[in-house]
N, C-alpha and C positions, 0 to 999 in steps of 0.2 A: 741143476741148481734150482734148489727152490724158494719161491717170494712167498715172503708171509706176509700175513692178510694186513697188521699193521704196516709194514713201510710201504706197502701199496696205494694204504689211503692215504700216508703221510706226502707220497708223489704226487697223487693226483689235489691232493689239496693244497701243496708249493705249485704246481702245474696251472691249478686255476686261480690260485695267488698272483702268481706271474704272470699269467693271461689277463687277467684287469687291468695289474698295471701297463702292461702294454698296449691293451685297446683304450684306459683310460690316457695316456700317454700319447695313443696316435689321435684319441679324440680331442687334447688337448692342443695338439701340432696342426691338425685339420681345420680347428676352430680358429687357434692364432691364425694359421696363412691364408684362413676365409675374412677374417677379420681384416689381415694386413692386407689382404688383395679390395674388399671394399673402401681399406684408407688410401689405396693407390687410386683406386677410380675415382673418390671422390675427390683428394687432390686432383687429382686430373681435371676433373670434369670444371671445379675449381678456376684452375690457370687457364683453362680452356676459354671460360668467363672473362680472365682478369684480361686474359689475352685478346678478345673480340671488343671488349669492351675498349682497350688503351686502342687497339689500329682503328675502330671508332671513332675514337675523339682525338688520335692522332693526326686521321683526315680531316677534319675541321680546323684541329690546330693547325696544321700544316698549309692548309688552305687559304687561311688567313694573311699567314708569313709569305706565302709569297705573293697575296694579291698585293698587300702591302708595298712588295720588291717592284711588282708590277707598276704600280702605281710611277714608284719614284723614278721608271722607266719612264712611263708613260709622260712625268714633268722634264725629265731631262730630253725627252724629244721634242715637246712643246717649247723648249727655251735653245734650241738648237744653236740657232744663231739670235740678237750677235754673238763675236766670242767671247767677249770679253762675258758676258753677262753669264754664259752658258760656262764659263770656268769660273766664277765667281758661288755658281750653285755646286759644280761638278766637286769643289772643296768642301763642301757642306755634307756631299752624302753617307762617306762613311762615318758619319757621327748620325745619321738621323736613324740608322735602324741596323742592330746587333749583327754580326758575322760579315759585313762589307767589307774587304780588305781591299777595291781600287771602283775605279767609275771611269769610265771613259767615253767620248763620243767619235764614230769610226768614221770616213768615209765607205762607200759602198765595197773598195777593193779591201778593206777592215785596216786601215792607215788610219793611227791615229790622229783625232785633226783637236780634239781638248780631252784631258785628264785630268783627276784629280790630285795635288800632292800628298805625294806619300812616300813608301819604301816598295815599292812597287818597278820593279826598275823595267830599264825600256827594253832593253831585248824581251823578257816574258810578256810585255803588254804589246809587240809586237806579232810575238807568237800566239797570244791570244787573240789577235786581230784577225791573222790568217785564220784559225779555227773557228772563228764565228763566222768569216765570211766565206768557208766554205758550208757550214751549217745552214746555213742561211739560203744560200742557194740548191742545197737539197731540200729544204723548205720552202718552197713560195708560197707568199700567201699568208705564212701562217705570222700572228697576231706577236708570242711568245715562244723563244726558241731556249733551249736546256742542252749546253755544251757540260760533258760531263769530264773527270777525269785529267784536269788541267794539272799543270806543274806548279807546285808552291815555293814561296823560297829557299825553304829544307831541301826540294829536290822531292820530294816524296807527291804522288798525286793526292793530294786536300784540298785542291779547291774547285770550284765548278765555275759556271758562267750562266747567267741569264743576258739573255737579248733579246731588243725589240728594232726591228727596221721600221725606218717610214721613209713616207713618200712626200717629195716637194710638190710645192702646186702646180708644176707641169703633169704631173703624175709618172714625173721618174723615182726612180730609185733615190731616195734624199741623203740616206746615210744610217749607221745602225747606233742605237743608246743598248750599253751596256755594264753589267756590276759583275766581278767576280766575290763569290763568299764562298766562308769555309761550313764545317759540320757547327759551329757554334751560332748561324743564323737561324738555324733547327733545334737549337737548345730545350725550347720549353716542348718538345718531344720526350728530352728525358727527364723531366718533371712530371711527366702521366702517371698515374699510379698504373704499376705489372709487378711482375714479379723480380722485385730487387736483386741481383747480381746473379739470373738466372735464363736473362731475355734480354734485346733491344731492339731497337727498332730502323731499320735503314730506309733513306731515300734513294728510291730509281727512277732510270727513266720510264716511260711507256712499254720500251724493248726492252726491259729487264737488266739494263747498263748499269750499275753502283754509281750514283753521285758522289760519294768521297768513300776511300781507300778505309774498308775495315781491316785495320793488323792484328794481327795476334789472336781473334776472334773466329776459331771453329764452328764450323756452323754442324749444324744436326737435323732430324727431320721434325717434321710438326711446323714448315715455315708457313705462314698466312701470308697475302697480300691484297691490296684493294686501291682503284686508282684515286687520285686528287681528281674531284669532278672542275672540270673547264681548264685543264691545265694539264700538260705534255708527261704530267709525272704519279710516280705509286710510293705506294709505302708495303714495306715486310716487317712482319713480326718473325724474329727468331730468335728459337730458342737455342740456348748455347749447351755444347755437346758437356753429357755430364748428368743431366737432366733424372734419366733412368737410374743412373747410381743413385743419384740422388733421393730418389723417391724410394729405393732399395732398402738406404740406409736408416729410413725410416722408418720402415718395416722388423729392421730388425729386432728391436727390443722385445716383438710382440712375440716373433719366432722363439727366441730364447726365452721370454718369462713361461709362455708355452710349455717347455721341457720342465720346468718346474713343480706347474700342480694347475689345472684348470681354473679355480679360484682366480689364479694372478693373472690369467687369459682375461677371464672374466671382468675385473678390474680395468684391465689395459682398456678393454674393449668398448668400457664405460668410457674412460678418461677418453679414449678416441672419438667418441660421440660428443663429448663436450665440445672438446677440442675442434671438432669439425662445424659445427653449430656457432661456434665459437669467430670460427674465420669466415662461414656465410654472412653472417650477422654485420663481421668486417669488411667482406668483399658490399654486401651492398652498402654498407655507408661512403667502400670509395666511390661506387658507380654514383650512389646520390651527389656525393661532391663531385665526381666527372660531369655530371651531367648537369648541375649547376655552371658550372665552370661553360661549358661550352654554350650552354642558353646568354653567357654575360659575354662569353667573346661575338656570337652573333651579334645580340642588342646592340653592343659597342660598335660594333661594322655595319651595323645598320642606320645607325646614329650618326656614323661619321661621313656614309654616303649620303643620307639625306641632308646634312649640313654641307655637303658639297654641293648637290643638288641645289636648296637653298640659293649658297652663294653665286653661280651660274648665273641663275631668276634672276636677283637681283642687279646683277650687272647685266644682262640682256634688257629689263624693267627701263633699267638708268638710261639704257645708250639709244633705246628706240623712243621714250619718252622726251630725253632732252634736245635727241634729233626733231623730232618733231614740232617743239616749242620754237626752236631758232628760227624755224620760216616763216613764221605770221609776226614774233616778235622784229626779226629786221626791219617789215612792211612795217611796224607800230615805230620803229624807230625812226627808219628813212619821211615818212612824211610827218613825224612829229617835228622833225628836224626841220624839214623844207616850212614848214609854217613858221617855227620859230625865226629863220633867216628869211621869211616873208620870202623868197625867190618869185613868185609868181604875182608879187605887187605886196602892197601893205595891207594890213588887216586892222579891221575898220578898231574892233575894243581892245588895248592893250594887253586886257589879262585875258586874251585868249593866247596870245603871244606868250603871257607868263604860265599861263596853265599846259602849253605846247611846251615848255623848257623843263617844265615839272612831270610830265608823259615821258621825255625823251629822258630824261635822269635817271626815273623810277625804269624805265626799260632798261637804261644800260649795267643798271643795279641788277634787273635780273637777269640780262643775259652774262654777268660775270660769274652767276650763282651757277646757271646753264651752263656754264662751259665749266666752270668747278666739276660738278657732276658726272659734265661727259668726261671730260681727263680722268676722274677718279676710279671711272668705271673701264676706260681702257688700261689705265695702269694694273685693278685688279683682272682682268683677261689678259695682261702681259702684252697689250697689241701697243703700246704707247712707245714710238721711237723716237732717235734724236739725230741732228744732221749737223754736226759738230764744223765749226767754221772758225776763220783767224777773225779775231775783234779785238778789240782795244780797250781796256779798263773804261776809259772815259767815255768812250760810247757806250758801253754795257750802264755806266750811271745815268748819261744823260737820258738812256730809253724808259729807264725804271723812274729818275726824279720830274720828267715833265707831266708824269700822269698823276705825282702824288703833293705837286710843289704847293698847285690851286688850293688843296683840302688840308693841307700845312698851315700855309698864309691866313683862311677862314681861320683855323683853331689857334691862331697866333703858337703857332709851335715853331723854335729856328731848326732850319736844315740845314746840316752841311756836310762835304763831302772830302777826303781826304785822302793821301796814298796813291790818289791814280799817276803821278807820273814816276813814282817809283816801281810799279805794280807793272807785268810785263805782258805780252798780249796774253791771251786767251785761245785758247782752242775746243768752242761752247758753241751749243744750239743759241742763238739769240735769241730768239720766243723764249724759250724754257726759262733760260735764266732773267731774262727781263720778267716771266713770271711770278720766278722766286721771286727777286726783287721787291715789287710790287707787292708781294702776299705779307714781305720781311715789314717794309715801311707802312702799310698800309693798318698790318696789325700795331706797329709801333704810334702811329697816329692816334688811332683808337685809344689807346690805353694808356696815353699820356696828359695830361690836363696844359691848360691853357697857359704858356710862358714858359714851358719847358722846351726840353733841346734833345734832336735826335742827331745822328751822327752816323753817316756811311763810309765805311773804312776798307780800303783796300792795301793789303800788304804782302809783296812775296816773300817767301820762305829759302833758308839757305839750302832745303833738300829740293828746291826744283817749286813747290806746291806752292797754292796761292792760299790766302784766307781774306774772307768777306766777312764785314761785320758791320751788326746794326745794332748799335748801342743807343738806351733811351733814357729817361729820366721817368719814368711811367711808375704807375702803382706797381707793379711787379708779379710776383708769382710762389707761391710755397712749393716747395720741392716734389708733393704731391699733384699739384695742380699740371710744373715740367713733364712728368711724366704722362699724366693724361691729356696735356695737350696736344700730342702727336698724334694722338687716333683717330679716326677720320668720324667727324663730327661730333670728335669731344673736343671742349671750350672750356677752359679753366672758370674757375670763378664764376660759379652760377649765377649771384646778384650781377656781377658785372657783365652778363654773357647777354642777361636777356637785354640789358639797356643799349648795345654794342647788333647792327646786322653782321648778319653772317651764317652761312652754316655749318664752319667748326672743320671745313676741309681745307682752310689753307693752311695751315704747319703741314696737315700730313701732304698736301700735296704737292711742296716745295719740297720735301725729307725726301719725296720718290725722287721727283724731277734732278734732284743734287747724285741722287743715288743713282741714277740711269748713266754721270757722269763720271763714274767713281770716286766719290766723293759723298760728304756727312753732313749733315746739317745738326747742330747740336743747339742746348739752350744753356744760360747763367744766369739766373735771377731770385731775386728775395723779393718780399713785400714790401714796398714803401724803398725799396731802394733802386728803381728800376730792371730794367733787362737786355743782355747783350745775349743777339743768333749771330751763332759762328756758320758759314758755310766755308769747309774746307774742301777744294779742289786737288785731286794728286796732279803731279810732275808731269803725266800724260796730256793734262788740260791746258798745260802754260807751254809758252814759248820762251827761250831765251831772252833776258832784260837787254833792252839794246840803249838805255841811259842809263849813264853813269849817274852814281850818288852824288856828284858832285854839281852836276847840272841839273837833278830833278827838281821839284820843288813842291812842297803841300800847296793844294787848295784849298777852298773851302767854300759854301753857299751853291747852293743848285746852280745860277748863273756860273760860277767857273766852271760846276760839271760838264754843264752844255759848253764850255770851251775849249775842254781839254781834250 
């Protein structure tokens, strides 16, 4: 057979026809999957970023949330005992910080001895007891203990335990404070910027234990982790299985425009530079806000430990300084005293006799300021207790009305007293509340003008509780002023404050002293219409009335007080 010279050239010029297209074609496919291979790295390299950066500031966040946890630890062991007081706060903690679901205070064998109310039921807080108190003694020592893996009420493990043991001042073993929470006290973890529904992040222990149960979440490789500096615990980033497809399917369109004509390579390849420049440009504006964000969670905790600090000082300030004044002021009282009652013979000029009555006044004026202070400053260190005793309505008036009858009678103000023999005994510190008293009537004095009438009322309650009142005729008070009169050395009514001694800590320090009893101390008053303090006692403070209605009888005037 023979080839002639045309269809020879016509094959080899389809032949090298066909050949462009095919090395143009494989240079197009080479170019796409060099292209789609540098948009997979630079994604990558990308999440890589998004990913170092969120377990960054995931440790910081994280580290905050539980010093926090720690903290509310650390007050619930400070208030251990009494109980009553130490279950009074124990209700307060799952509302003061996210993911708390119970609080309990243990003995050492992990026996509940106070909890908080809730839906928390007793077998689980049982079994939680045992697990911390065997945690705890494979721990000695340690400050912060991380029980992980606990049983939630579903049945599924979501919840964990933090614990703190301390020690009484024997230096035994006192008993353990503890909170159990779920994955929602670690929330604003999943508020970090990463990468949305492609990553999350778990809490573990030191040993690599899961703190709460991931379901349904396949894990893959690329996991990071990094520990919570000063605390038993890490964090992991993982990425969720998929990932690689993921980033595949990204790819694709580049492979496939590829096959079409280099051009559209070319194009894509643009559009993938923007695109990539694009999400740099986005990744640093999150890190800029990550990294704001955490500069303001520090400041905040730094702010908030120096305001602790702060307050500390100043109760330490209070209680060594007040301490201090009391011993030279007693000497200024005792011999101002003895002069005034001449005990060592008479004294020759009388107004030394009067100027000794006016030393001994003005001292006992400032050692009531003295002992304000010091109270005020044990109540804010929580050292201020009480020795709760049977007393009798009439005594509790007569304690409070003999100190304030004198400074009554000067200001022509009437006193009178009522309810005590319907009112049933008491079960109160006598100090404390002959305190209140005093602080009730004394402010009512003040602020009452000359011919008016104060009124001390005692009445029991059909639920068991008792209520004290000191109703006055006085210039009164604006609803702003009630409010700020309770804060420790706010004074209502500035004109009227500075004409009035005082330093503005008797309301708040009668509101603790009632509140140590369980019980409130409340205010009712307008201007120009007087003011009535309620102190209400619970059913725990009184004792059963043992007069009948029919036999009791109102009194009235400080003289019946001191009879009744």
């Amino acid at each position: 057979m023979t080839l002639r010279l045309a269809v020879t050239c016509r094959a080899a010029d389809r032949f090298r026809r066909r050949g462009t297209i095919v090395v143009l074609a494989a240079v197009a496919i080479a170019a796409a999957a060099a292209l789609a291979g540098l948009g997979i790295a630079e994604n990558r390299a990308g999440d890589a970023r998004v990913a170092q950066g969120a377990l960054t500031g995931a440790a910081d966040t994280a580290r905050v949330i539980v010093d926090r946890d720690r903290r509310l630890l650390d007050r619930m062991a400070g208030i251990a005992t009494p109980a009553g007081a130490a279950g009074d706060f124990l209700d307060q903690v799952p509302a003061l910080a996210p993911g708390i679901r119970a609080a309990a205070l243990l003995d050492p064998a992990g026996t509940a001895v106070a909890r908080a109310a809730g839906d928390f039921d007793d077998g689980s807080l049982a079994l939680l007891g045992r697990t911390v108190a065997r945690a705890i003694a494979f721990h000695p020592g340690a400050a912060l203990v991380v029980v992980p893996g606990l049983i939630g009420a579903d049945g599924a493990p979501t919840l964990a335990a933090l614990a703190r043991p301390w020690t009484s001042a024997d230096g035994l073993s006192g008993g353990i404070a503890v909170i159990a929470i779920d994955r929602t006290a670690f929330a604003a973890l999943d508020a970090l910027p990463m990468l949305p529904g492609a990553s999350r992040i778990d809490v573990l222990t030191r040993g690599g234990m899961p703190l709460f149960a991931a379901v349904g979440v396949p894990e893959a490789a690329g996991s990071s982790e990094t520990e919570i500096a000063d605390f038993p615990l890490m964090l992991r980033y993982r990425p969720i299985t998929g990932y690689v497809g993921r980033m595949l399917e990204s790819a694709a369109p580049f492979a496939l425009i590829a096959l079409v004509c280099l051009a559209a390579a070319a194009g894509l390849a643009a559009v993938l530079i923007w695109r990539d420049r694009a999400a740099q440009r986005e990744i640093a504006r999150r890190v800029g806000v990550e990294r704001q964000l955490r500069e303001q969670l520090l400041a905040t905790a730094a702010a908030a430990d120096r305001t602790d600090e702060i307050n500390r000082a100043k109760s330490r300030f209070y209680a060594q300084v007040t301490h201090e004044l009391r011993t030279p002021l007693n000497a200024i009282l005792g011999f101002s005293e003895t002069i005034r009652q001449e005990m060592f013979g008479p004294v020759a000029n009388p107004r030394y006799r009067e100027y000794a009555g006016l030393i001994n006044d003005a001292g006992s004026h400032l050692l009531s300021l003295i002992n304000d202070l010091l109270d005020n400053a044990r109540i804010e260190a929580g050292k201020l207790e009480i020795a709760p005793i049977r007393v009798s309505a009439g005594a509790v008036a007569r304690s409070a009305l003999d100190l304030v009858e004198l400074l009554a009678e000067k200001r022509r103000i009437a006193l009178t007293a009522s309810g005590l023999g319907l009112c049933p005994d008491l079960n109160i510190d006598p100090r404390a509340m002959k305190q209140v008293l005093v602080n009730l009537l004394s402010n009512a004095i003040k602020y009452t003008p000359a011919g008016g009438r104060i009124e001390l009322r005692f009445a029991g309650k059909n639920d068991g509780s008792v209520a004290i009142e000191v109703a006055d005729t006085g210039t009164g008070m604006s609803a702003k002023d009630v409010l700020y009169a309770f804060e420790p050395f706010g004074r209502a009514g500035a004109d009227q404050a500075r004409r009035q001694p005082g330093t503005g800590l008797g309301l708040s320090l009668a509101r603790a002293l009632v509140r140590l009893h369980g019980g409130d101390l409340t205010l009712a008053s307008r201007l120009d219409a007087g003011t009535i303090a309620t102190v209400t006692l619970p059913a725990s403070a009184a004792f059963a009335a043992t007069t009948s209605p029919a036999t009791a009888k109102s009194e009235t005037g400080p003289k019946a007080a001191r009879a009744a």
